[in-house]
C-alpha positions in Angstrom: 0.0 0.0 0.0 0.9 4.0 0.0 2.9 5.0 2.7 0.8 6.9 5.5 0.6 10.1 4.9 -0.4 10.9 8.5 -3.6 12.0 7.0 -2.3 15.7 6.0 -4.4 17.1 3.0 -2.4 16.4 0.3 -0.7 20.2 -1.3 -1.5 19.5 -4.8 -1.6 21.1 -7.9 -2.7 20.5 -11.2 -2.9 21.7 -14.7 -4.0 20.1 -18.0 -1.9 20.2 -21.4 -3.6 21.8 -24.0 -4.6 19.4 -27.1 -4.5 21.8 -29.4 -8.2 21.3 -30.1 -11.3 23.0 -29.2 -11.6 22.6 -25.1 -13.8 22.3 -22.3 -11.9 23.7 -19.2 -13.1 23.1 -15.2 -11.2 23.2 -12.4 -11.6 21.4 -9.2 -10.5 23.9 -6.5 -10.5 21.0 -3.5 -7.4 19.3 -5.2 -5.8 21.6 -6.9 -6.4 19.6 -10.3 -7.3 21.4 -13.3 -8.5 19.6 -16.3 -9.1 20.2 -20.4 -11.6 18.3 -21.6 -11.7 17.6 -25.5 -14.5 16.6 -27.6 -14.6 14.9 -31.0 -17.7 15.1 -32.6 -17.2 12.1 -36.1 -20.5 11.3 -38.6 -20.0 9.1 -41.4 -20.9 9.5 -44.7 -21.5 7.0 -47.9 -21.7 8.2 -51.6 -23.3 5.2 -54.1 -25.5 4.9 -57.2 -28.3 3.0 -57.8 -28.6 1.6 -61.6 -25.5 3.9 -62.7 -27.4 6.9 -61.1 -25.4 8.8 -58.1 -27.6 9.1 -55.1 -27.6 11.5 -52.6 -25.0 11.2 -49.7 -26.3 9.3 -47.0 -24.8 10.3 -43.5 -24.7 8.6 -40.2 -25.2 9.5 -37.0 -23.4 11.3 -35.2 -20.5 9.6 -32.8 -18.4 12.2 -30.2 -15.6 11.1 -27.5 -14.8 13.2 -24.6 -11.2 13.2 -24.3 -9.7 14.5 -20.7 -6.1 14.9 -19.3 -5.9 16.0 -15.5 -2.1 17.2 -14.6 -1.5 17.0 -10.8 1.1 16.1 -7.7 1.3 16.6 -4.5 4.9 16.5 -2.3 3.9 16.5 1.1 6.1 16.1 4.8 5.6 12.7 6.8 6.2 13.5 10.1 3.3 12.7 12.1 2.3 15.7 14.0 -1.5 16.1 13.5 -1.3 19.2 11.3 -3.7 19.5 8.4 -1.9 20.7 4.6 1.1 19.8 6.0 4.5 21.3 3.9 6.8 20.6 7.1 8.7 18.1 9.1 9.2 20.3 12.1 11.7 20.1 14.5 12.6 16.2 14.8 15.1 15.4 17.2 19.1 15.2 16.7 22.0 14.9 18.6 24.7 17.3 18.4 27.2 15.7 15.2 24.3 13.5 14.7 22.3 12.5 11.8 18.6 13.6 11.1 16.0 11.8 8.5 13.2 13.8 7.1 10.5 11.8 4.8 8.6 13.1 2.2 6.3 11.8 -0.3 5.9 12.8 -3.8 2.8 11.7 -5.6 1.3 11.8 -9.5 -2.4 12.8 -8.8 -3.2 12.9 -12.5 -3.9 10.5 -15.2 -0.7 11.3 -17.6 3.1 10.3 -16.9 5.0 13.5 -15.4 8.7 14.1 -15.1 9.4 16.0 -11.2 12.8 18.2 -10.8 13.3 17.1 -6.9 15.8 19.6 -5.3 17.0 20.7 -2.1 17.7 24.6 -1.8 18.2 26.8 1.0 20.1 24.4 3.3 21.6 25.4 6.4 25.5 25.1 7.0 25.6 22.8 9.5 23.9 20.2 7.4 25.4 17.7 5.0 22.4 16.1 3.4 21.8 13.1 1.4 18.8 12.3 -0.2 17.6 9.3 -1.8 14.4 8.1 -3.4 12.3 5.0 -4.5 9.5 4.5 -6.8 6.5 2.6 -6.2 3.3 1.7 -7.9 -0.5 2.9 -6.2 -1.2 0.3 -3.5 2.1 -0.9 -2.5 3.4 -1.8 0.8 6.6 0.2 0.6 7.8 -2.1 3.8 7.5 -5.1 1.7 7.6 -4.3 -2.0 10.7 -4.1 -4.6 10.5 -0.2 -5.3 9.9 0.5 -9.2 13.6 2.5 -9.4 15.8 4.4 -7.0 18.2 6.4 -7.0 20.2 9.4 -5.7 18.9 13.3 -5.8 21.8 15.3 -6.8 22.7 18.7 -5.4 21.8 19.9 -8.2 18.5 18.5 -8.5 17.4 15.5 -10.4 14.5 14.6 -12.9 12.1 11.5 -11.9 10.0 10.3 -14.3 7.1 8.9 -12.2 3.9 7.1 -14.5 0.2 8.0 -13.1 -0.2 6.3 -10.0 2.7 5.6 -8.9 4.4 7.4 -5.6 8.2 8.4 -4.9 9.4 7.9 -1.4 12.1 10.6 -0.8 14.5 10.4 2.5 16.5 13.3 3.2 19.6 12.2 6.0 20.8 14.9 7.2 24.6 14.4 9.3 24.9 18.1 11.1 27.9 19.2 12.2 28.8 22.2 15.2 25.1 21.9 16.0 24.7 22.6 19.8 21.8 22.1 22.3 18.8 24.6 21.2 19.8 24.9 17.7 17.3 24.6 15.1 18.9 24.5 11.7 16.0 24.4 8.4 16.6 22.7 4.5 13.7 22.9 1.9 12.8 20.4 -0.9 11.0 21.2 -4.0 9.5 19.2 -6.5 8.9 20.7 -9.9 6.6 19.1 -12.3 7.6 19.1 -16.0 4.1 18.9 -17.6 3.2 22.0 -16.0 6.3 23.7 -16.6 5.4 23.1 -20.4 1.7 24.1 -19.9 2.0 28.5 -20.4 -0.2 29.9 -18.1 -0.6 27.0 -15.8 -0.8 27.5 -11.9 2.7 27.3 -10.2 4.5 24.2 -11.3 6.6 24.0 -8.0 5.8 22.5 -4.3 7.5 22.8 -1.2 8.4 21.4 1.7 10.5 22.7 4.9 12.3 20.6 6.8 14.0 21.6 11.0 15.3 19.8 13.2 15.8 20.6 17.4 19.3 19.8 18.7 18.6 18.0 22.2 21.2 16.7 24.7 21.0 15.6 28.2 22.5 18.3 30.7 24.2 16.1 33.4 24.7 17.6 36.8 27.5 16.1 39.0 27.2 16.5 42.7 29.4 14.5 45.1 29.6 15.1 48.9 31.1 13.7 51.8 28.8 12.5 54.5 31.4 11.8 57.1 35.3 12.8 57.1 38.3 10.3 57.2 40.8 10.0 60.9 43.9 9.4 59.3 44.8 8.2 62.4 42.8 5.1 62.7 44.3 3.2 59.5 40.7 1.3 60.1 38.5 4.2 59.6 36.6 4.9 56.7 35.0 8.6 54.9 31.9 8.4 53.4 31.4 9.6 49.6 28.1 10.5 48.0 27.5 11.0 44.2 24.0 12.2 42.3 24.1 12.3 38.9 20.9 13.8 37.5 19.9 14.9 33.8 18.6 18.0 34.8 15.5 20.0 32.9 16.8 22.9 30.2 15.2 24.0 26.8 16.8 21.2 25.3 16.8 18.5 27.4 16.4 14.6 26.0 16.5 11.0 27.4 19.9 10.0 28.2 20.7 6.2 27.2 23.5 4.0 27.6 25.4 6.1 29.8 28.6 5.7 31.7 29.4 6.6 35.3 33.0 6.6 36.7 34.9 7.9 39.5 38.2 8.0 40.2 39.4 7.9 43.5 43.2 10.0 44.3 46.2 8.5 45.6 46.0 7.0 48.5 42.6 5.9 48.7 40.7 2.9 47.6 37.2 1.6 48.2 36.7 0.1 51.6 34.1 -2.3 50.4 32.6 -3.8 47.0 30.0 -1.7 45.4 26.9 -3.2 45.5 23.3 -2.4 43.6 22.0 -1.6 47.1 24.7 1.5 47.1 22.9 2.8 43.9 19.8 4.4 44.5 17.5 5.5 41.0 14.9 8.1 41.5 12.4 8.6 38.4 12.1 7.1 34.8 15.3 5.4 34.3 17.1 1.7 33.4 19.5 0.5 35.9 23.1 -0.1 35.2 25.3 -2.5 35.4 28.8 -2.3 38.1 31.8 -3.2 35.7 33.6 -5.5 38.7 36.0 -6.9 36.2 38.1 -3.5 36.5 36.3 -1.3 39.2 33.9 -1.3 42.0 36.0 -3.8 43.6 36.9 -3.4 47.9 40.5 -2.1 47.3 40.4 -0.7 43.9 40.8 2.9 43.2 36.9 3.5 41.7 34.2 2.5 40.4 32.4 2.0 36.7 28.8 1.8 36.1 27.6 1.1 32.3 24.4 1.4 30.6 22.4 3.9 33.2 19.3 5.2 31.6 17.7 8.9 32.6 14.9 10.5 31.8 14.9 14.2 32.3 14.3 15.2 35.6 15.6 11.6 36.7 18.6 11.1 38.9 20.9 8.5 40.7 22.4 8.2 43.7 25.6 6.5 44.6 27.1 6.0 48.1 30.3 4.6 49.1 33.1 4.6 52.0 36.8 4.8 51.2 39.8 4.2 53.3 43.8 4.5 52.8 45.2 2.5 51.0 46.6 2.0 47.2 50.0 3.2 45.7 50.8 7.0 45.8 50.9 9.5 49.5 47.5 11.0 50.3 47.2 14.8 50.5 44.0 15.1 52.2 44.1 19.2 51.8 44.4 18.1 47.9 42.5 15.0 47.7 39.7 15.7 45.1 37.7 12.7 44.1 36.1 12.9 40.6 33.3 11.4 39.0 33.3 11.6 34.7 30.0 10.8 33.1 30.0 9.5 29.4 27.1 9.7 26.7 27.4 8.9 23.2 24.7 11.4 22.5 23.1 9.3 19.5 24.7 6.1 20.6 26.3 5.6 16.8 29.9 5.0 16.9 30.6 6.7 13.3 29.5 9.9 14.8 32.1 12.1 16.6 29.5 13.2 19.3 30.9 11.7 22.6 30.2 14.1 25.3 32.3 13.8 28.6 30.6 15.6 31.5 33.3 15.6 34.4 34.2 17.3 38.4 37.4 17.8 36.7 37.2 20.6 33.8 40.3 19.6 32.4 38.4 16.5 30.9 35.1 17.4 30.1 33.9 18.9 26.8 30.7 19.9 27.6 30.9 23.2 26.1 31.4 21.7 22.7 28.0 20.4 23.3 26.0 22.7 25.3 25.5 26.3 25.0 25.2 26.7 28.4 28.1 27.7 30.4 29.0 25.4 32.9 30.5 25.6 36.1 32.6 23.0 38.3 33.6 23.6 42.0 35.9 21.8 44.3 36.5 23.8 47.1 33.3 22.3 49.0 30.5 24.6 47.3 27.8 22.8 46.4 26.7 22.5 42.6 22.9 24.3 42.9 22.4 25.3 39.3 21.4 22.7 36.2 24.3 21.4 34.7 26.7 22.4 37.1 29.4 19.9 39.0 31.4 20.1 42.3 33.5 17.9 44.4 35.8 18.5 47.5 39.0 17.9 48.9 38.9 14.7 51.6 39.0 16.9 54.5 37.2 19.8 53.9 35.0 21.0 56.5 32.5 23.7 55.4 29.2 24.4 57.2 26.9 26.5 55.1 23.4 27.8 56.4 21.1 30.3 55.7 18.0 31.3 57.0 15.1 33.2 55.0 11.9 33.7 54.2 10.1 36.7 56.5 6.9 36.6 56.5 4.1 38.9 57.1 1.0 37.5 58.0 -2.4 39.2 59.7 -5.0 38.2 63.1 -7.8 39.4 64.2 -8.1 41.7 67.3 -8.8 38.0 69.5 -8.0 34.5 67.6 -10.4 31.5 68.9 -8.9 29.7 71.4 -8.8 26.3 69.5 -6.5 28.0 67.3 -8.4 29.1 64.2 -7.6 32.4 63.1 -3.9 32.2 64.3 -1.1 33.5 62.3 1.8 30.8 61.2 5.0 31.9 60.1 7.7 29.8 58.5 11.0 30.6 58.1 13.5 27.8 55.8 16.4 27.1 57.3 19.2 25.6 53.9 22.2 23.4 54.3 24.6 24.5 51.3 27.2 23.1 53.6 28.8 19.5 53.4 27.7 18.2 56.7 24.6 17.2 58.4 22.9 20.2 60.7 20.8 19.4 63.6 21.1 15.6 64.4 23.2 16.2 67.7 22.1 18.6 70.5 23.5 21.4 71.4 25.0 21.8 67.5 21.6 24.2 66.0 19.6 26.0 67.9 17.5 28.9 67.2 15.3 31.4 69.1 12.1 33.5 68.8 12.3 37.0 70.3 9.0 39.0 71.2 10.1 42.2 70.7 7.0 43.8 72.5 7.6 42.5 75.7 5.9 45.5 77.7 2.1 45.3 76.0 0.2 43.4 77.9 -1.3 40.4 76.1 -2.3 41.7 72.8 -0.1 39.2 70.3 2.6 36.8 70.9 4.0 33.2 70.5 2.4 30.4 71.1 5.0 28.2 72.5 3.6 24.8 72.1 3.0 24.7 68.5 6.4 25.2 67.4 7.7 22.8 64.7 10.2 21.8 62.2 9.1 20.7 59.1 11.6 18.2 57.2 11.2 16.1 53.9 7.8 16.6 54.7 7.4 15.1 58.0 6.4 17.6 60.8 8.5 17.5 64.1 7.3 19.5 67.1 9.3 21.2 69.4 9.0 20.6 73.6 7.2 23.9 74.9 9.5 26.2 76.2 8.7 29.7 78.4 10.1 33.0 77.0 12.9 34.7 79.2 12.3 38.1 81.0 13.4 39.5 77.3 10.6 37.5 75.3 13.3 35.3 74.1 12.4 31.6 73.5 15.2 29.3 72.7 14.5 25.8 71.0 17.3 23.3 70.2 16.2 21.7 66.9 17.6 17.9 67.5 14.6 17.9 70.2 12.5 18.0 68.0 10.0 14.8 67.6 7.6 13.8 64.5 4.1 14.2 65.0 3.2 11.3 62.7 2.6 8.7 65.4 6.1 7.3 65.2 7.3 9.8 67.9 10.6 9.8 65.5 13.4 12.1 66.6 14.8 14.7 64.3 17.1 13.5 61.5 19.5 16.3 60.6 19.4 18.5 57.4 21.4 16.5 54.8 23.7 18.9 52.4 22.1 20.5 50.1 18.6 20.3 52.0 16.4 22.5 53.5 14.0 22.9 56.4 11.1 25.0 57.8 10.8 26.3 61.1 6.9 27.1 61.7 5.3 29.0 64.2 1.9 30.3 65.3 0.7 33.7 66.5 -2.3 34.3 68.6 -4.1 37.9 69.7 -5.9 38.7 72.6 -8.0 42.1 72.9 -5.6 43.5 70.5 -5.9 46.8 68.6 -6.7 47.0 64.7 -4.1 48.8 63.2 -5.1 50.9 59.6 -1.4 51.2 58.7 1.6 48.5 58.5 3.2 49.4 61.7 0.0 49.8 63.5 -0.2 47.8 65.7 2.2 45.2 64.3 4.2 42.8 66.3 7.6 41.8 65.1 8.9 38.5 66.1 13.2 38.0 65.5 13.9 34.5 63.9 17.7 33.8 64.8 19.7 31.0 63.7 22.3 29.4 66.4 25.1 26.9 65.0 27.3 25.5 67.2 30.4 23.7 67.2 33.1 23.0 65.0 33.5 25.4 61.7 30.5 26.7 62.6 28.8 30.0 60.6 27.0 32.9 61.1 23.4 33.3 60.1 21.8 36.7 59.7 18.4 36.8 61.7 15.4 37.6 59.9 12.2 39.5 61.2 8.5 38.0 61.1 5.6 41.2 61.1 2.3 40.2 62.7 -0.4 43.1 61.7 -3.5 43.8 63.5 -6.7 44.1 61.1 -10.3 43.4 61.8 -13.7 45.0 61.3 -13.7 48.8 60.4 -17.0 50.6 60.9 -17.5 54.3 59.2 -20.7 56.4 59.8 -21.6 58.9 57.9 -24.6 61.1 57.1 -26.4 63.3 54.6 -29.2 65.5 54.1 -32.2 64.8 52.7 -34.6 67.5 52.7 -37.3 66.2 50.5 -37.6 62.9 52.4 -37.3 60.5 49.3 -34.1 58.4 50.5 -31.7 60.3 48.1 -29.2 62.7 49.7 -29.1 66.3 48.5 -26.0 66.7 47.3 -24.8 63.1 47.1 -22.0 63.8 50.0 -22.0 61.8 53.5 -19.9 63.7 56.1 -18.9 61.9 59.4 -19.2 66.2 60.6 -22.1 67.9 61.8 -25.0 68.9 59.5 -28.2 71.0 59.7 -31.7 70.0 59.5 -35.3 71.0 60.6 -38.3 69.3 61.7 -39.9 67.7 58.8 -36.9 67.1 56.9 -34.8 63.5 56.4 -31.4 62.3 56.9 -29.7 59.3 55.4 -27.4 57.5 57.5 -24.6 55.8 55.6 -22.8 52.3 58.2 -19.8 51.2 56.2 -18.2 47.9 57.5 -14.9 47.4 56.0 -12.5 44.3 56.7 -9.3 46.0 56.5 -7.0 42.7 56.4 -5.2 41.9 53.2 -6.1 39.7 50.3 -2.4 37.6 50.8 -2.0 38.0 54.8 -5.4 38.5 55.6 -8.7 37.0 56.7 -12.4 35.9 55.8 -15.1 37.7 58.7 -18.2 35.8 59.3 -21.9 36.6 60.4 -21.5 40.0 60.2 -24.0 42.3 61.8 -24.6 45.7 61.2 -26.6 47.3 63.4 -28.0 50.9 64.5 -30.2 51.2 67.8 -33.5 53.4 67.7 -32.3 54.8 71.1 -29.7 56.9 69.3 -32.2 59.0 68.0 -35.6 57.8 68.3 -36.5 60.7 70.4 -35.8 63.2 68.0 -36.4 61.2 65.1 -37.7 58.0 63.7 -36.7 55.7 60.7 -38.6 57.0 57.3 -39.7 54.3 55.1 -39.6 54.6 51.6 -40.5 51.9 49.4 -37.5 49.8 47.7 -35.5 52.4 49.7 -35.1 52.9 53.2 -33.1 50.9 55.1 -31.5 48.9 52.5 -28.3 47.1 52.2 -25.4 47.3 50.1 -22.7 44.8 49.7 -19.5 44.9 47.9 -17.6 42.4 45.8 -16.1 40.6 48.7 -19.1 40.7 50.6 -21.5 37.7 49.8 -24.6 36.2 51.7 -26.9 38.8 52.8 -28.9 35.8 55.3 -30.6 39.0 56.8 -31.8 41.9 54.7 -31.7 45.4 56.2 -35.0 46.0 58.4 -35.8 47.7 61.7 -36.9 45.9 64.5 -38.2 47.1 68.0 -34.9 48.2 69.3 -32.6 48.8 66.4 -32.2 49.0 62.4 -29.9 46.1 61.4 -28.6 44.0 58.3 -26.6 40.7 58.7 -23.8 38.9 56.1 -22.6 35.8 55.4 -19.1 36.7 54.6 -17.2 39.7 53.9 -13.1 38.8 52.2 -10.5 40.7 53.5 -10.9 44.2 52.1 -14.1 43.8 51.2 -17.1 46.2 52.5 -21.0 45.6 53.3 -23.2 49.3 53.8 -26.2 49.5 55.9 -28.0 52.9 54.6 -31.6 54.2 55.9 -33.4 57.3 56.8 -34.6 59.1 59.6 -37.1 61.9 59.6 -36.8 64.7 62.1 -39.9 64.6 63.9 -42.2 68.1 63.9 -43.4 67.6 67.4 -40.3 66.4 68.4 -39.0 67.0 72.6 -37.4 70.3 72.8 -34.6 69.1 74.9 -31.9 67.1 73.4 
C-alpha cells in the first residue's frame, strides 16, 4: 500500500496540457487539479449509385468522444504531527554531530506520466544532506515491495519520471555538524513538475516542503559530597562519599541512554568495600546499570564504573560509598579531590564524533562543545545548585553552610479563637549548602524566637507549644518552652520529635537540603491597626550553630499586623424625604436639618486585612439602635429604599436583609473577604413635634 501520509491534505496542484483542439476547461478547487476536456464530434458519410445513377450522400449519426487529461502532484512532509496541509517536518530530534532523516512523499495525482525536478535549496551550514528516493506503484506496501527504481537526488537536482499512479518515497539524511543544544537549523525540498512547466499559463509548477530539526542533549549535573570525614589516624577508619548524577531539565533537554558513570578515586585511597546495587539508589524514569567488577567497583580498587544507566529528564541517581587509605601513591588530604566523569554517546552511533564527557574535573570534560550553556565545576566544597553544574571536595574539607530566609508577614484578628483558628503561622527555611549534616546532635543548632513587644500586655505573641520543624515533609514538634524576661524563646532543633505517630526524633538537614521552622501567632483584645506598623508585632527569627566550623546566620524579622472590622458612619441631608441625599456627599461632621426634613445615614463595614495576609469575617451584623435618636427622630420608610443594604464584591450572603426591629435597624452577612465592605443605609425623619430638649 501508499505510505501513510499521517492523513495531512495532500498540497496538490494541477494543470492540463492543452490538445490543441477546441476545449472544455473546469477546475476542481478541493485538489488543486485542473483539467481540459476535449471533444470529438465524427458522422460518417457514404456516396453510391443506384442503376449507374449517383444518389444522394447518405450520412450517419453522429459519434463524439470526450477526451480528458488531468495534470496533478502533491509533495507532502511525513512527520506525524497532527497538522492539516502539512509542507513541514518540524523540529525532529538530533544529537549534536548527529544525523537527522526527514520523509517526504511525492505523488502523480493525475492521469498522464510526469517528469518531477526534486531539489534541495536553501540548506543550512551545518547540514550535509543526502537524499535518496524509491518508486513505487499505487497500492504498494513500501515495507515489503521491490520499489519500481531508486536512486540518488543530486545537489543539483534530479528529474524523476514517475507514470500515473505511482508514488516516490524521498529520504533526506541529514549528518549536522557544530550543532549545539537549542539549535534549530532548516533545508527545503521542492519538487517541480515538468508537464506543468510546459503548460504556459498554468498554476505554479513548483511545491514545497521545509524541513528543522531541534538539537537535544541531556545536561548532566554532577554533585558529590562527603557525608562523614576520614581520621587518618585510625588506619581502620573509613570517609563516606556520595555521588548524584541527574539529567537536569533545560530547553533542550532529552532521554539519556547507555550512559557511563565513573569515579576516580586520588592517591592513597581505595574503596573500603565492593559496590553493590543496594549502594545505587535511581529516583524517576530510568534503566538501571550494570557495576563493571572486572576493573572497578571492587573493595581495594581505586573507583568504580557503572555502564548502561538510563535517565529521563528530571531523573537522577544516587551513589554512596566509604573509602579508606590504601593503594600506591601519599595521600594529600588538603588536595584530595575525588572525581566522577560521566559518558554519553549522544546518538549512541559510533561513526559519529559526538561523545560528550561531562566531568568534576574541567580539564576532561567537553561539555561546552556540546552545550551552550556555560558550565560551572567547583571543588572547594560549594555545592553545585544550578542545572548542569558539577562540584566535588577535597577529603577533608570541613564547610558548614546555612542560611535562613523567608520573613513573613501575616495578619490576626483583634482576638483568635482559642482552638487555634484564626492564628497566624509563620515559616521561616532554614538551607544546608554546607557539606555536613545540621541538627542531628544537640547542642549543635539551635534557634530562638524573640517577642520584641515584651511591655504590651497580652495583645499578640508566640504560642509556645506549637512550634515545629518541618523536614522532607514530616512535621516535628518542638518541647514547649517559656520565654525569658526578654521574650526570648530558645528551642534546640535535634529535640524535636515527629508528630506522625512514630514519635521519631529529628534526623538532621542532609547537604544540600532544606527545612522550615513554623510557628503560630495568637491575639488577645488586640488593637486593629489601619497602617503596617500599627499595631504590628515583630517577632526576631535567629539561627544558632554551634560547634566546629561553625557559621553565622543573619536573623530575619517576622511582622504580625492587627486588622479586623472597620466601621465608618456617615450622614447626609435629605430635605425632601425621598431616600436620596441632597448633594450626594455623607460627612462623618455635623449637618443642619429641621423638623420635617430627612437624613440618610450611611454604616460602612470594612474588613481591613489583606487579600495575601489577611482573613475571611463571618456573620456579620450591622446594626444601628432606635435609642440613638428615636427621640428626636424616627426611621422614614420609603419603598425599595429605606433601610436597604449594600454589599461589595467581597461581601457575599446577605442571610438578613436590612429591616428595623423594636430596638434597632440592622442587616446581617454571610461573609465579607479581607478588604471587602458591606453598607447599611436608611433614613430618619426629624420629627415636627419632636422634645425640645436634646
Amino acid at each position: 500500500m501508499k505510505p501513510n501520509l499521517f492523513n495531512h491534505t495532500l498540497l496538490a496542484v494541477g494543470v492540463a496540457a492543452a490538445l490543441g483542439l477546441s476545449t472544455v476547461a473546469g477546475a476542481n478547487t478541493t485538489s488543486g487539479e485542473t483539467t481540459t476536456e476535449v471533444l470529438v464530434k465524427n458522422v460518417a458519410t457514404a456516396n453510391y449509385f443506384v442503376a449507374g445513377q449517383k444518389q444522394p450522400e447518405a450520412e450517419s449519426n453522429e459519434v463524439s468522444i470526450k477526451i480528458s487529461e488531468a495534470v496533478s502532484f502533491s509533495l507532502t512532509a511525513n512527520e506525524d504531527d497532527g497538522k492539516k496541509d502539512d509542507d513541514k517536518n518540524e523540529l525532529l530530534e538530533v544529537a549534536p554531530n548527529g544525523v537527522v532523516t526527514f520523509e517526504h512523499t511525492l505523488e502523480n495525482t493525475g492521469n498522464r506520466d510526469d517528469i518531477y525536478t526534486v531539489k534541495l535549496t536553501d540548506v543550512d551550514a551545518k547540514y550535509t544532506p543526502t537524499t535518496t528516493y524509491k518508486i513505487f506503484n499505487d497500492g504498494d506496501d513500501i515495507a515489503t515491495v521491490t520499489p519500481v527504481s531508486s536512486g540518488t537526488i543530486a545537489a543539483t537536482g534530479t528529474a524523476i519520471s514517475v507514470g500515473k499512479d505511482q508514488f516516490v518515497q524521498i529520504i533526506v539524511s541529514a549528518q549536522t555538524a557544530g550543532n549545539k543544544g537549542n539549535d534549530k537549523p532548516t533545508l527545503k525540498l521542492s519538487a517541480t513538475s515538468s508537464a506543468l512547466t510546459d503548460n504556459t499559463g498554468s498554476a505554479t509548477p513548483t511545491l514545497t516542503n521545509t524541513d528543522s530539526s531541534f538539537t537535544k542533549l541531556p545536561t548532566f549535573s554532577i554533585v558529590k559530597t562527603m557525608t562523614n570525614g576520614l581520621d587518618l589516624n585510625d588506619t581502620n577508619d573509613t570517609a563516606t562519599y556520595q555521588v548524584v548524577v541527574k539529567n537536569d531539565a533545560s530547553l533542550f533537554s532529552t532521554k539519556a541512554t547507555d550512559i557511563t558513570i565513573e569515579d576516580f578515586l586520588p592517591a592513597g585511597l581505595v574503596m573500603a568495600e565492593a559496590l553493590g546495587s543496594a549502594n545505587i539508589v535511581y529516583s524517576g524514569d530510568h534503566k538501571a546499570g550494570a557495576i563493571d567488577t572486572a576493573n572497578n567497583g571492587a573493595a581495594g580498587s581505586d573507583g568504580f564504573n557503572i555502564k548502561g544507566v538510563d535517565l529521563d529528564v528530571g531523573s537522577y541517581v544516587t551513589i554512596t560509598f566509604t573509602v579508606k587509605k590504601g593503594g600506591t601513591g601519599t595521600l594529600d588530604p588538603a588536595n584530595a579531590l575525588n572525581h566522577v566523569t560521566v559518558t554519553d554517546d549522544l546518538d549512541n552511533n559510533p561513526a559519529t564524533d559526538n561523545t560528550l564527557i561531562d566531568s568534576t574535573d574541567s580539564t576532561q570534560d567537553n561539555v561546552s562543545t556540546f552545550n551552550p550553556n556555560p558550565e560551572q565545576n567547583f571543588t572547594t566544597g560549594t555545592t553545585a545548585t544550578e542545572p548542569g553544574d558539577d562540584s566535588t571536595q577535597p577529603l577533608l574539607t570541613i564547610k558548614r553552610v546555612l542560611a535562613l530566609t523567608g520573613p513573613t508577614t501575616k495578619q490576626v484578628p483583634p482576638t483568635t479563637n482559642p482552638d487555634g483558628s484564626g492564628e497566624a503561622t509563620h515559616t521561616a527555611t532554614i538551607t544546608n549548602s554546607g557539606q555536613e549534616k545540621e541538627g542531628n546532635a544537640l547542642g549543635e543548632l539551635t534557634f530562638t524566637l524573640t517577642d520584641t513587644d515584651t511591655t504590651a500586655v497580652g495583645t499578640v505573641n508566640v504560642v509556645a507549644d506549637k512550634v515545629k520543624v518541618i523536614y522532607e515533609g514530616v512535621e516535628y514538634l518542638l518541647p514547649t518552652v517559656t520565654a525569658d524576661s526578654n521574650g526570648v524563646y530558645t528551642y534546640d532543633i535535634n529535640d524535636a520529635v515527629s508528630t506522625d505517630g512514630n514519635s521519631t526524633p529529628f534526623p538532621g538537614i542532609a547537604p544540600g537540603k532544606t527545612a522550615d521552622i513554623q510557628y503560630n501567632v495568637a491575639s488577645n483584645n488586640a488593637t486593629i491597626g489601619t497602617t503596617d506598623t500599627e499595631s504590628a508585632e515583630e517577632i526576631v527569627v535567629t539561627l544558632l550553630p554551634k560547634g566546629e566550623g561553625f557559621p553565622t546566620v543573619p536573623e530575619i524579622t517576622d511582622t504580625t499586623q492587627v486588622r479586623g472590622l472597620l466601621l465608618f458612619k456617615t450622614q447626609s441631608l435629605d430635605a425632601n424625604c425621598d431616600g436620596t441625599s441632597d448633594d450626594g456627599k455623607f460627612v462623618d461632621t455635623e449637618i443642619e436639618a429641621v423638623p420635617g426634613q430627612c437624613v440618610v445615614y450611611k454604616i460602612m463595614a470594612e474588613n481591613n486585612s489583606d487579600t495575601t495576609k489577611g482573613f475571611d469575617i463571618n456573620s456579620l451584623v450591622i446594626s444601628d439602635l432606635l435609642s440613638n435618636f428615636e427621640a428626636q427622630a424616627s426611621v422614614k420608610e420609603i419603598t425599595n429604599k429605606s433601610p436597604w443594604t449594600t454589599l461589595g464584591s467581597s461581601a457575599s450572603g446577605l442571610t438578613e436583609p436590612a429591616n428595623v426591629t423594636a430596638t434597632e435597624v440592622r442587616t446581617k452577612i454571610a461573609e465579607l473577604k479581607p478588604t471587602g465592605t458591606a453598607t447599611l443605609d436608611f433614613t430618619i425623619e426629624i420629627k415636627t413635634n419632636r422634645l425640645t430638649t436634646p
